[in-house]
Kinemage of the C-alpha trace (Angstrom):
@kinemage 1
@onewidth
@group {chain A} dominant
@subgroup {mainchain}
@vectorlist {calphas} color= white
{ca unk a 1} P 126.547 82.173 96.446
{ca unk a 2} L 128.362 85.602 96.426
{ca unk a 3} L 131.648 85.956 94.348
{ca unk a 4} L 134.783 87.968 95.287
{ca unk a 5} L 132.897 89.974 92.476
{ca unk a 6} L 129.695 90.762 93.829
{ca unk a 7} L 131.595 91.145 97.330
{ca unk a 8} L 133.527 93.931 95.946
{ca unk a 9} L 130.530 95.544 94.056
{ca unk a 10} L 128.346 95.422 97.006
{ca unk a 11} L 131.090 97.064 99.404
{ca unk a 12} L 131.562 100.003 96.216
{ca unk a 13} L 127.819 100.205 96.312
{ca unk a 14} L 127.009 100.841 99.743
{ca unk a 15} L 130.305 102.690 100.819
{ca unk a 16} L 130.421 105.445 98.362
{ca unk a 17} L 126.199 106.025 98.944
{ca unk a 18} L 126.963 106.165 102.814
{ca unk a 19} L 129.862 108.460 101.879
{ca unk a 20} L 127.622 110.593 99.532
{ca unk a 21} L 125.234 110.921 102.503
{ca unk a 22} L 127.752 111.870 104.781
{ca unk a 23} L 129.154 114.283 102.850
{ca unk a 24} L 125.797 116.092 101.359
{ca unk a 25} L 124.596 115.947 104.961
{ca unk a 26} L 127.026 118.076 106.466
{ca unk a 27} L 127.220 120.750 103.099
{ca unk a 28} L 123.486 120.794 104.376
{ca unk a 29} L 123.668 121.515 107.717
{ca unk a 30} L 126.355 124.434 106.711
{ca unk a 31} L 124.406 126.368 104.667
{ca unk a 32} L 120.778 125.822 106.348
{ca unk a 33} L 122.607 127.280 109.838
{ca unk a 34} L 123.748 130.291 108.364
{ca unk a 35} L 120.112 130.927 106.833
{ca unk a 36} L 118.257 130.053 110.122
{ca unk a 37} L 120.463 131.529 112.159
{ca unk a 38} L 118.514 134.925 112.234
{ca unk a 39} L 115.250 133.043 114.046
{ca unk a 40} L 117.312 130.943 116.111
{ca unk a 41} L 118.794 134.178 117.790
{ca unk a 42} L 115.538 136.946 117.388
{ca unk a 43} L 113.178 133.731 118.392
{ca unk a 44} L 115.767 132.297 121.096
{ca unk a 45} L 115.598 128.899 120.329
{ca unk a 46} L 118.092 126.841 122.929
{ca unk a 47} L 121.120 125.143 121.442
{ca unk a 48} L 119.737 122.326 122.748
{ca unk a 49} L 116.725 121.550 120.628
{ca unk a 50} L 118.134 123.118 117.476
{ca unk a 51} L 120.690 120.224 117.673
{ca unk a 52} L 118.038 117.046 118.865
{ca unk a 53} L 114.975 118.935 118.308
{ca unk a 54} L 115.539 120.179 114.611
{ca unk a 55} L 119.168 118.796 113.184
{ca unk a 56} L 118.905 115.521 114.451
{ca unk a 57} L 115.126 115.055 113.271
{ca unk a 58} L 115.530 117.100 109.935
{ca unk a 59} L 118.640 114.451 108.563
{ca unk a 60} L 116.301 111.446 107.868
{ca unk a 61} L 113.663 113.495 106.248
{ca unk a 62} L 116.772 115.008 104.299
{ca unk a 63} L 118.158 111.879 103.330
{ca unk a 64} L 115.075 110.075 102.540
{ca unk a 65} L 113.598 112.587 100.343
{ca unk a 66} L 117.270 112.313 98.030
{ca unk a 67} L 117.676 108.836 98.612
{ca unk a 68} L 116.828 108.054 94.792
{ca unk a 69} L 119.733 110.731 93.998
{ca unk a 70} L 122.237 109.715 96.253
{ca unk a 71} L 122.001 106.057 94.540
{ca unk a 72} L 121.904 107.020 90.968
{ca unk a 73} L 124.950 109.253 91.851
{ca unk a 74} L 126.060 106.421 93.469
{ca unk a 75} L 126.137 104.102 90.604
{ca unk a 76} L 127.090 106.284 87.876
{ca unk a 77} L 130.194 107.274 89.896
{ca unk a 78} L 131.423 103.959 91.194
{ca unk a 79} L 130.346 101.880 88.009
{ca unk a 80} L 131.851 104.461 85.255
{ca unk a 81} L 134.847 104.246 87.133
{ca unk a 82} L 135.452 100.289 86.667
{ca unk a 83} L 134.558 101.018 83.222
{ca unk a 84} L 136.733 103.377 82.669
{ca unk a 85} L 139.385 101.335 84.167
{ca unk a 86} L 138.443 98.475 82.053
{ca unk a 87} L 136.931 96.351 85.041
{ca unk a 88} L 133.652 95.620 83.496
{ca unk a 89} L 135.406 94.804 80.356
{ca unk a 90} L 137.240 92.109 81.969
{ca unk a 91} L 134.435 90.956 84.193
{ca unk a 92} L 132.806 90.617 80.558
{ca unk a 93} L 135.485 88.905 78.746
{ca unk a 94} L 135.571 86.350 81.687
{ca unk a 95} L 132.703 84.784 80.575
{ca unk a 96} L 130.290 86.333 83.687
{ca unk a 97} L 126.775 88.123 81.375
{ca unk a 98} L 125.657 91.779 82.057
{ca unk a 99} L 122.096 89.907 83.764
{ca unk a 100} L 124.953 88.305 86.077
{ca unk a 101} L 126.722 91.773 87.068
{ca unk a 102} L 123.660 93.093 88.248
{ca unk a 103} L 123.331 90.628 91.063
{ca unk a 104} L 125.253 92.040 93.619
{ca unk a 105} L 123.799 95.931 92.823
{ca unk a 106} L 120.719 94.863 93.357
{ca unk a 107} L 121.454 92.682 96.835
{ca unk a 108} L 122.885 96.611 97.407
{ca unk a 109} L 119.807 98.279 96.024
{ca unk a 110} L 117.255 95.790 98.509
{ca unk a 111} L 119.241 96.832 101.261
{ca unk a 112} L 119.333 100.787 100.664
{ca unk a 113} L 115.467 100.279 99.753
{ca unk a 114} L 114.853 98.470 103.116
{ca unk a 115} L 116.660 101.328 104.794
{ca unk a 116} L 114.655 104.198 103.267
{ca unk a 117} L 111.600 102.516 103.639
{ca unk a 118} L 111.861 101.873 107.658
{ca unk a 119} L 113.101 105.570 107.296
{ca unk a 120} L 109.784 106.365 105.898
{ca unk a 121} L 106.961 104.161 107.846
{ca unk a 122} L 109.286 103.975 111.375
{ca unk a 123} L 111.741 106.642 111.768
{ca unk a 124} L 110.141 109.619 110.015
{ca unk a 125} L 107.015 110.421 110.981
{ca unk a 126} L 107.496 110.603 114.884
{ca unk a 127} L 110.984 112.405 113.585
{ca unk a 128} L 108.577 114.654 111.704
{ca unk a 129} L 106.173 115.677 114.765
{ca unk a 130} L 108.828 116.890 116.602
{ca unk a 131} L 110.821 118.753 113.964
{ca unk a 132} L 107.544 120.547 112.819
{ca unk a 133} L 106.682 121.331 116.794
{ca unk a 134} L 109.880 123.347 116.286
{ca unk a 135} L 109.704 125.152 113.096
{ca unk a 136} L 106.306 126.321 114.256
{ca unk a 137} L 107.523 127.778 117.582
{ca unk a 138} L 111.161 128.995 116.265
{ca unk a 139} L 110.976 129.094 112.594
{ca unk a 140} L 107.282 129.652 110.817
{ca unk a 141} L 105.282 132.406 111.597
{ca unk a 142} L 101.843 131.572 113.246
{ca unk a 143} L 99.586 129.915 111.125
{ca unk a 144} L 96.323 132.205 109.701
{ca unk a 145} L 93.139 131.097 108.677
{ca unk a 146} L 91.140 134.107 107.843
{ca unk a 147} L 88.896 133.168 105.120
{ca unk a 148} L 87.515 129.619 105.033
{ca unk a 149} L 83.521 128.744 104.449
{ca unk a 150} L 84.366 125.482 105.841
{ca unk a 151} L 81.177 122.811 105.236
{ca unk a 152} L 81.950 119.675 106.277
{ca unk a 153} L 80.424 116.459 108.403
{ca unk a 154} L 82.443 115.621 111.787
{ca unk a 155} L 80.111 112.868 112.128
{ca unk a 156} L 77.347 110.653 110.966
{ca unk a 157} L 74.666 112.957 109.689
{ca unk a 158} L 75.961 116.118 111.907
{ca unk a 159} L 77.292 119.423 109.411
{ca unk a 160} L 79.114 122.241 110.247
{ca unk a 161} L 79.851 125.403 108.646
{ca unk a 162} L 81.761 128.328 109.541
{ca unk a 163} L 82.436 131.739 107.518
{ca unk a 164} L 86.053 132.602 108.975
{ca unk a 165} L 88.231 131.568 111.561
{ca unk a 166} L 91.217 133.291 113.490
{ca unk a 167} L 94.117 131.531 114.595
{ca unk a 168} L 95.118 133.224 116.974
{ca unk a 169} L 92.172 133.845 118.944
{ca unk a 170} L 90.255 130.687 117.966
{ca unk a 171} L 86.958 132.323 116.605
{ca unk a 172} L 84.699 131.043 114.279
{ca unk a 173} L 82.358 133.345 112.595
{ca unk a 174} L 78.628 132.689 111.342
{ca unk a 175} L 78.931 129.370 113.219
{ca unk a 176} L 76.189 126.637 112.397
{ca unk a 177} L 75.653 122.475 113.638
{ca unk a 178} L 73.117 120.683 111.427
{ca unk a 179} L 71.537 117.736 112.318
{ca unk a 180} L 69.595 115.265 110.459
{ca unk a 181} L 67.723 112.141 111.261
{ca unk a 182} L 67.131 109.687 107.943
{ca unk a 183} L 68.413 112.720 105.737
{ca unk a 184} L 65.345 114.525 107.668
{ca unk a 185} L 66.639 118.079 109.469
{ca unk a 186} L 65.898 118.055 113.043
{ca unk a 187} L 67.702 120.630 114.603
{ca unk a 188} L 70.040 123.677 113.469
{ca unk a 189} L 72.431 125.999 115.392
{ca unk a 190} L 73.757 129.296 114.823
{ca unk a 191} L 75.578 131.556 115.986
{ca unk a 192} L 77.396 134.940 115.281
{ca unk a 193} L 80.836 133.851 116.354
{ca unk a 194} L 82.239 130.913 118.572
{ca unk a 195} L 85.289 130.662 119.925
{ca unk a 196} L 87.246 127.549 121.287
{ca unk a 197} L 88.682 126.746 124.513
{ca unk a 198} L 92.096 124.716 124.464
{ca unk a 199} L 91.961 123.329 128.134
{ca unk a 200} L 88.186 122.337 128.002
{ca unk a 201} L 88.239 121.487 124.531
{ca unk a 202} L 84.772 123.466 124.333
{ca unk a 203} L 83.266 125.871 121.975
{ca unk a 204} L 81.491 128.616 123.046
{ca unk a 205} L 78.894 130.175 121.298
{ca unk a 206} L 77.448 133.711 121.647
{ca unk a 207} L 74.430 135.213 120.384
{ca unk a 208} L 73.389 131.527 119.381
{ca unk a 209} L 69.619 130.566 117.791
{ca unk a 210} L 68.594 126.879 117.626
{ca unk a 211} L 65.599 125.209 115.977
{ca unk a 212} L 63.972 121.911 117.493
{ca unk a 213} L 62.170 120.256 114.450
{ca unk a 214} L 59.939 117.751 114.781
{ca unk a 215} L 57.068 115.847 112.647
{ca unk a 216} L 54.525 118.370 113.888
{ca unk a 217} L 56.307 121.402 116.152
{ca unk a 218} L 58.983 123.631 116.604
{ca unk a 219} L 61.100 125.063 119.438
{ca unk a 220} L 62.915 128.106 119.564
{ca unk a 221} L 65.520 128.278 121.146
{ca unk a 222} L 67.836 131.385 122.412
{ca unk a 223} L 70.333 132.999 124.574
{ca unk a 224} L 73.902 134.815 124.816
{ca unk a 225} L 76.296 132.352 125.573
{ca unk a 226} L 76.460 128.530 125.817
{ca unk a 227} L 79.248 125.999 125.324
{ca unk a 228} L 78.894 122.668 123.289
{ca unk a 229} L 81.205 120.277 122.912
{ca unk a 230} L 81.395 118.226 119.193
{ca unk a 231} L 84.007 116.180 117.739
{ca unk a 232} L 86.293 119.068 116.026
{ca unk a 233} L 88.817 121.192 117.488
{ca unk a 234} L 90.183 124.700 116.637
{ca unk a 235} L 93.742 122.745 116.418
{ca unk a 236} L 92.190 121.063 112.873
{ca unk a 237} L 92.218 124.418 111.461
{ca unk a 238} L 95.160 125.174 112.047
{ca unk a 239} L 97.235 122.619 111.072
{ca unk a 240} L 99.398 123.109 107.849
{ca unk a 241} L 99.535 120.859 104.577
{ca unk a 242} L 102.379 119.036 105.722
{ca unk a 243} L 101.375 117.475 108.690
{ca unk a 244} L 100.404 114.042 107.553
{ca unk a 245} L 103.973 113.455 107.258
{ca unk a 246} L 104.226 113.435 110.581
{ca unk a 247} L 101.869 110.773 111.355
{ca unk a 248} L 102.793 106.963 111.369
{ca unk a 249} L 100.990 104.185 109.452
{ca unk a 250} L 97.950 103.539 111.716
{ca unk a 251} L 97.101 107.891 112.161
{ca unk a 252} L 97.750 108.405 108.441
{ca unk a 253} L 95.071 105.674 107.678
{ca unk a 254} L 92.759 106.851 110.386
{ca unk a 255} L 93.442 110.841 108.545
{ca unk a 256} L 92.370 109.468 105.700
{ca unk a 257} L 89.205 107.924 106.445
{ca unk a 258} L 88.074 110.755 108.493
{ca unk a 259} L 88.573 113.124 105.989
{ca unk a 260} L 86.749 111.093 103.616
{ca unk a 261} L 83.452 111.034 106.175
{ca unk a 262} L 83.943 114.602 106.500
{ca unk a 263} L 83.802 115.229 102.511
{ca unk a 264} L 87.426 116.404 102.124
{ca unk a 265} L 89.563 115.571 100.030
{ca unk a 266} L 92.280 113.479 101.381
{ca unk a 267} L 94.724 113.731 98.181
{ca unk a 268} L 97.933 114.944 100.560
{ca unk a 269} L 96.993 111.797 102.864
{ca unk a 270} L 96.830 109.345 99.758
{ca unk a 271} L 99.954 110.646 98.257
{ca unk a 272} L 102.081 110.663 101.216
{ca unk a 273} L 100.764 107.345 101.814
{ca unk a 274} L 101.489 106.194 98.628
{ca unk a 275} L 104.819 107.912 98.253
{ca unk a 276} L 106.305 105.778 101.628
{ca unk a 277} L 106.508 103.205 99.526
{ca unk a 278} L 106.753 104.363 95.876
{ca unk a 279} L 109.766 106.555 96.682
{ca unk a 280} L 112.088 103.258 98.352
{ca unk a 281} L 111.091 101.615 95.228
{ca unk a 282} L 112.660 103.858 92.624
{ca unk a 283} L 115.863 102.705 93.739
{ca unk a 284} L 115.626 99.682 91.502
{ca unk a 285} L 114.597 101.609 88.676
{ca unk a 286} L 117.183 104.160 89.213
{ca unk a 287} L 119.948 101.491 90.069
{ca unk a 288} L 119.125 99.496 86.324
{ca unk a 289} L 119.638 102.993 84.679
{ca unk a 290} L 122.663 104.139 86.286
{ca unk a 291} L 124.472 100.371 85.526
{ca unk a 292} L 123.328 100.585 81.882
{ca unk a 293} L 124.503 104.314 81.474
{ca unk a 294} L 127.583 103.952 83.289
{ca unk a 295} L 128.931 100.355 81.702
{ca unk a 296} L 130.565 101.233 78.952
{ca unk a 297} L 133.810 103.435 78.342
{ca unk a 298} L 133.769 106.698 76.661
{ca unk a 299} L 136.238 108.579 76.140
{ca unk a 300} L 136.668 111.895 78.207
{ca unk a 301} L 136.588 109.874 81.594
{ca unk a 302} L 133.132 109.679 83.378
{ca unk a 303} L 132.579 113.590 83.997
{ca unk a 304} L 129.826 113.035 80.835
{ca unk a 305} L 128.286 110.345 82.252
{ca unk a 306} L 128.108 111.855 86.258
{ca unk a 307} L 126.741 115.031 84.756
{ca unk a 308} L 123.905 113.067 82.957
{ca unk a 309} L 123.359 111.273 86.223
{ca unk a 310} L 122.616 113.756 87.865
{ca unk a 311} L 120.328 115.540 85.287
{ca unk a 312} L 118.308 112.377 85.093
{ca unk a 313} L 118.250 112.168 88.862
{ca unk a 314} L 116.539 115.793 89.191
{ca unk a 315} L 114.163 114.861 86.319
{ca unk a 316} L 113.209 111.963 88.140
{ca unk a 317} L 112.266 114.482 91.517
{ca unk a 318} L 111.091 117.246 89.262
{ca unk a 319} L 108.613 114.879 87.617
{ca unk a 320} L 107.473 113.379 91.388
{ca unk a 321} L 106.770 117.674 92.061
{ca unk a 322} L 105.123 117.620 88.985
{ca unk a 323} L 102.572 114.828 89.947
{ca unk a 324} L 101.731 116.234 93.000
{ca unk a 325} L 100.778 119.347 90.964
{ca unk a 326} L 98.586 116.938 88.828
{ca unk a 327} L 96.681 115.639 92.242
{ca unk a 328} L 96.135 119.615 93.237
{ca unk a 329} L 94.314 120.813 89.833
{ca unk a 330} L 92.434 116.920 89.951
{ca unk a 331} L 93.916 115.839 86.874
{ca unk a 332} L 95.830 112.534 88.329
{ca unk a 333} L 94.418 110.354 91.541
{ca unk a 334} L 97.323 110.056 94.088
{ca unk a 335} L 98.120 106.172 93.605
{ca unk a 336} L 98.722 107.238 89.552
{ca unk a 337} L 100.898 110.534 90.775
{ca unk a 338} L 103.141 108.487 93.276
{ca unk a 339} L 103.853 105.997 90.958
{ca unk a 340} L 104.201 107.643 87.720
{ca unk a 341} L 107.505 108.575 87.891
{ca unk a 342} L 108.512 105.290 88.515
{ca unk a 343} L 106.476 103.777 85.326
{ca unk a 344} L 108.331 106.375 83.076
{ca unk a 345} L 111.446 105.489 84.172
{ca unk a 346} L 111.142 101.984 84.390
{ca unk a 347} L 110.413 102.148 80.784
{ca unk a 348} L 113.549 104.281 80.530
{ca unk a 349} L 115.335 101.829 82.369
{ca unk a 350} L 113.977 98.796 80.170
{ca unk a 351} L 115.770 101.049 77.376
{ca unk a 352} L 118.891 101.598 78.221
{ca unk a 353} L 118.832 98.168 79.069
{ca unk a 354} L 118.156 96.673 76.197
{ca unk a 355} L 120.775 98.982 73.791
{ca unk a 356} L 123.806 98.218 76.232
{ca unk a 357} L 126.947 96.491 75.317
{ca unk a 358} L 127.103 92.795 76.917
């Protein structure tokens, strides 16, 4: 049963990381308005959606990405305060062990993790789509695809390739469909360029060329213009690296797979995937270390121990940057990279643990 104790702990806990969120939240919104506020004027963007378009769909991407920072700032701040006003001491000397203290910071730390992660796999990703619908239009400058040699499959044993591609007028250059039959080429298309039609969701080709194989013939086939439709938009192309955050669970697994029949590499997918969860998690690890930092009194009050809080904090994110680094140059697979940091620090944790006073 919960103690007067873990009562108070648990209302310290969550009320100064609410109150950290707050507060970072609105220093935030302060200083990205006055750098935006160029594009929202040139670009005109209505008051409207900058407020429930942008704002209101930004904060939860905000918070969760500093979650883990908010609660080791959290804990440093509220627990080197009772230490420094000899409340662990006494909590101690009653007779109640360090393993026992940490109850009621980790009820705190299940709850905070169940928060960030129906942030992450609920609130997010729709969040997400329309925040990035906005940047695009208001924010980002159009997206350009000029060089490419894209070769991938869009479906079972049908290739295509394409030399360039511009954005803005959806054309595909030196545009070719392979098809095979039991790893057996039976036709091939080309064409000099193709461009893509958004409301018929065709592709036009011009100045196209197709072989008919067969066992024992072959047609020729050729002409100016002709539209095909195949399972691949122009949109693909131009969608940016951070898109998968934007999709929920079921379109982020469905990315994944299709990029994987395709031949891609779905590293982003995996490691957002991965991260959804990995990222809620560190606020165990990050809650042990901040309890066993912050327990004991030093002198010079807890400015010391904040300021190595924090430092440890923006290791902690600096070393989840540097895994996703790993994943781009193919040194780490994304399950190792979103979970790293959490290994390190656990064994950090386990540390600090161990050489507290109890």
């Amino acid at each position: 049963m919960l103690k007067k104790i873990d009562l108070y702990i648990i209302r310290k806990f969550i009320g100064t990381y609410f109150s950290a969120l707050l507060l970072i939240v609105c220093i935030f919104i302060i200083f990205d308005i006055s750098e935006k506020i160029d594009d929202f004027v040139t670009k005109k963007a209505p008051l409207k959606q900058i407020i429930f378009n942008y704002y209101l769909t930004f904060i939860p991407f905000f918070l969760n990405t500093f979650s883990s920072l908010f609660v080791f700032i959290t804990v440093i701040f509220f627990t080197s305060k009772m230490a420094y006003n000899t409340e662990i001491i006494a909590i101690l000397s009653s007779g109640v062990s360090f393993i026992r203290i940490l109850y009621p910071y980790f009820i705190s730390a299940t709850l905070i993790f169940l928060f960030s992660a129906a942030l992450n796999h609920i609130v997010i990703p729709p969040a997400n789509k329309i925040r990035l619908e906005f940047e695009a239009k208001y924010i980002k400058s159009p997206y350009q695809r000029k060089s490419l040699n894209l070769h991938l499959q869009i479906e079972p044993n049908l290739y295509l390739y394409l030399t360039n591609f511009q954005s803005s007028t959806n054309r595909a250059t030196y545009f070719s469909l392979e098809r095979f039959e039991n790893g057996i080429l039976k036709s091939k298309l080309m064409a000099d360029y193709a461009v893509y039609n958004n409301k018929t969701n065709v592709w036009q080709l011009n100045n196209y060329f197709i072989r008919h194989l067969s066992d024992s013939s072959e047609i020729i086939e050729k002409g100016l213009k002709k539209d095909t439709v195949i399972n691949f938009s122009a949109e693909e192309l131009k969608q940016r690296d951070n898109i998968v955050t934007s999709m929920n669970y079921f379109e982020l697994q469905d990315n994944i797979r299709e990029q994987k029949m395709r031949g891609q590499n779905p590293s982003k997918a995996l490691l957002e995937n991965f991260n959804r969860t990995s990222m809620p998690f560190s606020v165990f690890v990050l809650t042990l270390i901040g309890v066993s930092l912050s327990s004991r009194k030093v002198r010079g009050g807890i400015g010391l121990q904040i300021g190595i809080g924090i430092a440890m904090s923006f290791s902690y994110i600096l070393l989840l940057r540097f895994s996703e680094i790993f994943i781009q140059v193919g040194i780490a697979n994304p399950l190792m990279a979103a979970w790293i940091p959490n290994i390190l620090f656990t064994i950090i944790a386990i540390a600090f643990y161990v050489n507290t006073p109890k």
